[in-house]
C-alpha positions as CSV (number, residue, x, y, z in Angstrom):
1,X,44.9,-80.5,-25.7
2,X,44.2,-84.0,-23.8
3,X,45.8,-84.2,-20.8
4,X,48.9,-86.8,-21.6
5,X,49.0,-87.6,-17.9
6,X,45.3,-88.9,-18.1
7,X,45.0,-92.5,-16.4
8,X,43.7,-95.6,-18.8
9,X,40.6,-97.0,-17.3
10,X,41.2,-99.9,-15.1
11,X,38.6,-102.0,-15.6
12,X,38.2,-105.8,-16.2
13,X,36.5,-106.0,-20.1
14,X,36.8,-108.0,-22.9
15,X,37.7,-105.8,-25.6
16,X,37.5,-108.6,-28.5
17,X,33.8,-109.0,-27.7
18,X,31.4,-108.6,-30.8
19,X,34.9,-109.0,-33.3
20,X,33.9,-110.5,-36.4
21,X,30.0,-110.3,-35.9
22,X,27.6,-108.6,-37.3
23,X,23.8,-108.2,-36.6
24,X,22.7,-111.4,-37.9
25,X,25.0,-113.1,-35.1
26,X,22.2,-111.7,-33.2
27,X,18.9,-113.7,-35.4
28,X,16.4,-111.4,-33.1
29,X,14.9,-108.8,-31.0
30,X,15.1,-110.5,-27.9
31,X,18.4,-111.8,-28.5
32,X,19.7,-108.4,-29.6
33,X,18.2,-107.1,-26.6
34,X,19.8,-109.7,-24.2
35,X,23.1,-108.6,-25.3
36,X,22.4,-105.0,-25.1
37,X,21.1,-105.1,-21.3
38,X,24.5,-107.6,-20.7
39,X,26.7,-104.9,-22.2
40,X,25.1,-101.7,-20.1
41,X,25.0,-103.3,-16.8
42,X,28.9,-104.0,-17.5
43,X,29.5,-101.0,-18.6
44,X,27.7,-99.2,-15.5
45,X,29.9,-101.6,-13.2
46,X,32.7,-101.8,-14.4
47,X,33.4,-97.5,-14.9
48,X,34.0,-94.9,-12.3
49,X,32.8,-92.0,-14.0
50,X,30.8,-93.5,-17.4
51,X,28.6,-90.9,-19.0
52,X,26.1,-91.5,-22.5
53,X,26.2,-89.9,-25.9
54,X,23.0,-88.2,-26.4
55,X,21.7,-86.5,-29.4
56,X,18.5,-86.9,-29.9
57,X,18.5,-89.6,-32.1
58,X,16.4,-92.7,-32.5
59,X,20.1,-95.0,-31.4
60,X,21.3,-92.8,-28.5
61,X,17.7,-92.3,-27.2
62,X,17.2,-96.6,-27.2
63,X,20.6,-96.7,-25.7
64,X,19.3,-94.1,-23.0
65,X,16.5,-96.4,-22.2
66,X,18.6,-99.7,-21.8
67,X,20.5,-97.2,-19.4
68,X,17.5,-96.5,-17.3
69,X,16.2,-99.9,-17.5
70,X,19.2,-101.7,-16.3
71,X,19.9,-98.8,-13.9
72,X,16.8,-99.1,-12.1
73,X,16.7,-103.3,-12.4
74,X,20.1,-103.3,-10.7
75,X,20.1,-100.6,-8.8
76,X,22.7,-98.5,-10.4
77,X,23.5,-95.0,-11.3
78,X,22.3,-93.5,-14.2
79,X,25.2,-91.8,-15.9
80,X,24.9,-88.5,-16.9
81,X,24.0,-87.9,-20.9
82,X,26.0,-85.9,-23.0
83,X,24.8,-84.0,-25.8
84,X,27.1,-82.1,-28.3
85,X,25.5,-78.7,-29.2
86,X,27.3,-78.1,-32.8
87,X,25.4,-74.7,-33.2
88,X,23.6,-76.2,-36.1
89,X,20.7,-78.6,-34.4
90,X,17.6,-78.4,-35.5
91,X,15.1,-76.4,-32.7
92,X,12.9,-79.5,-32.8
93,X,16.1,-81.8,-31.2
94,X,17.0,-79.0,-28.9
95,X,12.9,-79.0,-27.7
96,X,13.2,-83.0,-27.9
97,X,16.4,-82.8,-25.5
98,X,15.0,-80.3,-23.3
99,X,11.4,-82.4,-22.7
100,X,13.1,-85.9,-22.1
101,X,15.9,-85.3,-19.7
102,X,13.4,-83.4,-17.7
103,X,10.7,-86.0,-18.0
104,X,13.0,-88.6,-17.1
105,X,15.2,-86.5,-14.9
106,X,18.3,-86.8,-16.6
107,X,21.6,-85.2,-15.6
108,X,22.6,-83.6,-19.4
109,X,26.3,-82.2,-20.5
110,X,25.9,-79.7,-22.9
111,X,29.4,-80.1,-24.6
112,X,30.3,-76.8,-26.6
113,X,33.4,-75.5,-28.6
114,X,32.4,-72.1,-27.1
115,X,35.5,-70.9,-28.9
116,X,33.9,-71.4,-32.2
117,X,30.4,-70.2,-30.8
118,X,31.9,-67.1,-29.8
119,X,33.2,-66.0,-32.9
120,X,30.2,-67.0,-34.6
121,X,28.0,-65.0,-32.9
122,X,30.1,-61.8,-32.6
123,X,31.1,-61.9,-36.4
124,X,27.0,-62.7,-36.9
125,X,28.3,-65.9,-39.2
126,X,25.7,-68.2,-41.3
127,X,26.5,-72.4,-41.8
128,X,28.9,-72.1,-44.9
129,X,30.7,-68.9,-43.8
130,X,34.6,-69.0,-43.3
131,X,36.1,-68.6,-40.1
132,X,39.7,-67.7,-39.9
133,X,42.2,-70.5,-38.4
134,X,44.2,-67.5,-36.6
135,X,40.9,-66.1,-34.9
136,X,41.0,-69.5,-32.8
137,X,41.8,-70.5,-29.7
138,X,45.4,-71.3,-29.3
139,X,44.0,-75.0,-28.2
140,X,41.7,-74.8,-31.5
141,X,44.4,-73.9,-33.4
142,X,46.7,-77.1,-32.3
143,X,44.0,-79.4,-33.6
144,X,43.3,-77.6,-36.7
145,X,47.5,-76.9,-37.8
146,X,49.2,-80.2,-35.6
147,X,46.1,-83.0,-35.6
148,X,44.2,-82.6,-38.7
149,X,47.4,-81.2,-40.7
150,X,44.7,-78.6,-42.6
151,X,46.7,-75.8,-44.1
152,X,44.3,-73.6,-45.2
153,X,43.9,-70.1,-43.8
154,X,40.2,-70.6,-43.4
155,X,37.8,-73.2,-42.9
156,X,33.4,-73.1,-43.2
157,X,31.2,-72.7,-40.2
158,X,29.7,-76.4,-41.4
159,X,29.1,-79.6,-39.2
160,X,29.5,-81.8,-42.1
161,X,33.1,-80.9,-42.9
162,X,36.4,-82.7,-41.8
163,X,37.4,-79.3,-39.9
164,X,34.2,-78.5,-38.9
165,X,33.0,-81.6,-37.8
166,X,35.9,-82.0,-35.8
167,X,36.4,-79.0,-33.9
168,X,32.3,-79.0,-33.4
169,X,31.8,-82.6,-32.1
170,X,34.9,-84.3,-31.4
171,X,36.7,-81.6,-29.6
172,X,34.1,-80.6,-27.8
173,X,33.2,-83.8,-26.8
174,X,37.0,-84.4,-25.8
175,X,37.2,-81.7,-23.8
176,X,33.9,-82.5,-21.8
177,X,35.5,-86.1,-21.5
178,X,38.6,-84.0,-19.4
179,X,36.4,-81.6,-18.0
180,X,34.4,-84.1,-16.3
181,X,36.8,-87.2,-16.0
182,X,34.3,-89.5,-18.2
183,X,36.2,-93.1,-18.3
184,X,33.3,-94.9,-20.2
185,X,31.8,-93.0,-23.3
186,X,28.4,-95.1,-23.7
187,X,27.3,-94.9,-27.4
188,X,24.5,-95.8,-29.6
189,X,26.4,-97.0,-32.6
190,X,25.8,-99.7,-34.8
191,X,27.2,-102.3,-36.9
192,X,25.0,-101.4,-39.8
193,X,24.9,-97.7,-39.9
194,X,28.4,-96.6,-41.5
195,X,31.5,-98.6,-43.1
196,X,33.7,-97.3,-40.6
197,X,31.9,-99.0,-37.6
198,X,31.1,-102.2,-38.8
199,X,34.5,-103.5,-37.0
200,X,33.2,-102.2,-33.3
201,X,33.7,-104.1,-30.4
202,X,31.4,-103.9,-27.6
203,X,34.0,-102.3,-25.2
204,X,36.8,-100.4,-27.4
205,X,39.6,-98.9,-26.3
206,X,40.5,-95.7,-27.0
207,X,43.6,-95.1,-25.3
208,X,45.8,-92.5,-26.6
209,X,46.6,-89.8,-24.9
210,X,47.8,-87.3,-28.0
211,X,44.8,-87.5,-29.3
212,X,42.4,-87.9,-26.8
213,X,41.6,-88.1,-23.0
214,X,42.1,-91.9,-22.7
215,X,38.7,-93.6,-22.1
216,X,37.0,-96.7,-23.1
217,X,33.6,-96.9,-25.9
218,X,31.0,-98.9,-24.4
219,X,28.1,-99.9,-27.3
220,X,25.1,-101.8,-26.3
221,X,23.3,-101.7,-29.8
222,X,25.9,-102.8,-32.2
223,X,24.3,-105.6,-33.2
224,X,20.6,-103.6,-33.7
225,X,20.1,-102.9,-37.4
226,X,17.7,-99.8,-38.5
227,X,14.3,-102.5,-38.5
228,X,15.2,-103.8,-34.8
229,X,15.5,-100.4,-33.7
230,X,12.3,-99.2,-34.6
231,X,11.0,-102.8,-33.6
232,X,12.6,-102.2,-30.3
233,X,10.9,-98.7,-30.1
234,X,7.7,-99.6,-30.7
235,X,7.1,-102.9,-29.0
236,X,9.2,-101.9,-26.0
237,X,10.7,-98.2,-25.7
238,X,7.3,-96.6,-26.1
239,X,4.8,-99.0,-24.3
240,X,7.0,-98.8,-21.3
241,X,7.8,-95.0,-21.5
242,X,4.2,-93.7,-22.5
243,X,1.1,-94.3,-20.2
244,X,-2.4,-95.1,-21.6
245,X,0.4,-96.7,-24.5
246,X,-0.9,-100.5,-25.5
247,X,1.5,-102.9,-24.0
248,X,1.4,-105.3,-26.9
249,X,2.8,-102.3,-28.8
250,X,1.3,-100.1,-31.4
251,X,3.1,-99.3,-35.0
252,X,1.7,-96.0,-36.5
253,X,0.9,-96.2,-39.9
254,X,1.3,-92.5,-40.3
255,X,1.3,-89.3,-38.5
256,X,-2.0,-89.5,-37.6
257,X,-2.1,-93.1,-36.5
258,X,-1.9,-92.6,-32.1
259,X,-3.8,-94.4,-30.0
260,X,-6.8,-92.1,-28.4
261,X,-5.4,-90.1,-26.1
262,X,-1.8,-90.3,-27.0
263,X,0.0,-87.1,-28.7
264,X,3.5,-87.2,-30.5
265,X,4.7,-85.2,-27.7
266,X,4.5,-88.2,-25.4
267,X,6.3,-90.7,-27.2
268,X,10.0,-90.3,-27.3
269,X,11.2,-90.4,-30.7
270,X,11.9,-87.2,-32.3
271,X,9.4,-85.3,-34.3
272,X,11.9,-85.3,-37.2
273,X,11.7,-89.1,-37.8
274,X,8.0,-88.8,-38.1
275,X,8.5,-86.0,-40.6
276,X,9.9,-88.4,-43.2
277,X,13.7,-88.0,-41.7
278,X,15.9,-91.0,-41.7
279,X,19.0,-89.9,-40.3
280,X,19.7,-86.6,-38.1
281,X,22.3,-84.7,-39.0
282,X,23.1,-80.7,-38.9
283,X,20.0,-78.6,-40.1
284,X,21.5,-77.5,-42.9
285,X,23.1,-80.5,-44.5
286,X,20.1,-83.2,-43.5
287,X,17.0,-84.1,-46.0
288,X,14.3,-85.9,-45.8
289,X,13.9,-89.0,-47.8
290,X,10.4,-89.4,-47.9
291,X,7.3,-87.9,-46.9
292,X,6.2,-91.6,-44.7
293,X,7.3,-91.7,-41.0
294,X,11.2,-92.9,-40.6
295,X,10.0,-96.7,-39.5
296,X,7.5,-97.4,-42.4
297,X,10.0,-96.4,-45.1
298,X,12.1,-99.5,-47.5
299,X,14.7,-100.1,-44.1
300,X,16.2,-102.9,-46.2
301,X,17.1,-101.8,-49.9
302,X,17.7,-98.1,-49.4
303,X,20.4,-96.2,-47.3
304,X,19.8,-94.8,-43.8
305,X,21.9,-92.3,-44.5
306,X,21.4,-91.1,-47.5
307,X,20.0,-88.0,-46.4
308,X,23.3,-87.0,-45.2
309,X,26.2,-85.0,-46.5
310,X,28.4,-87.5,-48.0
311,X,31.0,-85.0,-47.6
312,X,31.6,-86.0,-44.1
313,X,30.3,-89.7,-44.6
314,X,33.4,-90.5,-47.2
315,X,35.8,-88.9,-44.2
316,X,34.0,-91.5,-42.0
317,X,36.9,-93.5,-40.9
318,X,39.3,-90.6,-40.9
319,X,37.3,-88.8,-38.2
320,X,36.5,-91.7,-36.2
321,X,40.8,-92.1,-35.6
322,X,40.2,-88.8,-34.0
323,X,37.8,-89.3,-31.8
324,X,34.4,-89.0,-33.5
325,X,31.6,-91.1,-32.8
């Protein structure tokens, strides 16, 4: 349970910042980009102990790089990166993890609800198995009974459920936030991506101590949509990340389609999204949506996350009020 005597981060932000926009307040790349660098280095200034949401992902992985960028530009710490394991990744984001934050010597948090890991593995349990509410933790058992109000005797070991996804991300993450006195969550969300953010501020408070350790969301890419992100990847990300890389930028028009010399294993998107992923989710509740790498599929008049379960996507908002990305 959050510490109630937790201190509100004393920094000098303007927490209206980005109200009412959206990404076309923002009519390009560079202009998206401007804001995004202007947001990090505040964010890396202005927080004692900030860390960054890392899963993997194509968002949290360009965030990661505005981190680096600005850290090194300004000479300034780079944070460490978080990365909830939920027990239910798929190996090739674990392997992705692994590679990066030793190639660009990265400091990772792996935030675990080892409570629910524990019984997992001793019972044996598959995704979709029940686990008992009274075989938790007495702090597990607070959030399931007193937070989420869930009266049932038993919830599924699933990522994509309103238990499940809250006891495997968002109490995990919460209690990595006390473990490690993090003051500045840095996130790759965007306006875009899900109902429930499009209200996001650059700098948002979240400041309650009952329901979580009070800290402050930074989130430099609000104002990306899915196209500029790619864009951003390829014609910025990867060039500068990749050696032997064109620096104009190179977009592969399929799997196949590297520049000599270059293998997928040295660019730093996840193998997923070349697979024909769109979104990455829990292993067993994420599909596909075509067979064409992530960036070369119709970004504009189809849904990013479509391969999703929508189970936890209509419980968006809900989750987010209890601390969910």
């Amino acid at each position: 349970m959050p510490d109630s005597t937790s201190a509100v981060p004393q920094v000098d932000v303007d927490y209206d910042d980005g109200s009412g926009e959206d990404p076309e307040n923002y009519p390009n790349l560079q202009a998206k980009i401007e804001k995004a660098i202007e947001v990090t280095r505040e964010g890396l200034e202005q927080y004692d102990n900030p860390a960054v949401m890392w899963t993997g992902g194509k968002d949290s992985t360009l965030t990661l790089y505005f981190i680096k960028e600005v850290a090194e530009k300004f000479d300034l710490e780079v944070p460490p990166a978080v990365f909830i394991d939920h027990f239910q990744h798929f190996d090739e984001i674990h392997d992705f993890v692994d590679h990066w934050a030793e190639e660009w010597d990265l400091d990772v948090v792996y935030a675990r609800n080892e409570d629910v890991g524990e019984y997992v593995e001793a019972e044996g349990l598959e995704p979709g198995d029940d686990i008992p509410i009274d075989a938790l933790s007495e702090h597990n058992q607070h959030h399931v009974r007193n937070i989420l109000e869930y009266e049932e005797d038993d919830f599924p070991f699933l990522l994509d459920t309103y238990v499940g996804n809250h006891l495997l991300k968002t109490v995990a993450l919460n209690d990595a936030l006390e473990e490690y006195d993090i003051d500045g969550v840095i996130s790759g969300v965007r306006w875009d991506e899900q109902e429930a953010r499009a209200d996001e501020t650059f700098f948002s408070a979240r400041h309650d101590p009952d329901i979580y350790p009070p800290h402050d969301r930074i989130q430099p890419i609000l104002q990306f949509d899915e196209r500029a992100v790619w864009d951003a990847f390829w014609h910025y990300v990867v060039p500068d990340t990749v050696e032997g890389f064109p620096e104009e930028g190179h977009v592969p028009q399929d799997a196949e389609d590297l520049p000599e010399g270059i293998e997928w294993e040295d660019i730093p998107i996840s193998p997923k999204y070349v697979m024909g992923f769109r979104s990455l989710g829990s292993e067993v509740s994420t599909e596909k949506t075509t067979e064409d790498p992530a960036w070369l599929q119709d970004l504009e008049d189809t849904t990013e996350r479509a391969g999703r379960a929508q189970d936890k996507e209509d419980l968006m908002e809900r989750l987010r009020d209890l601390g969910y990305m």
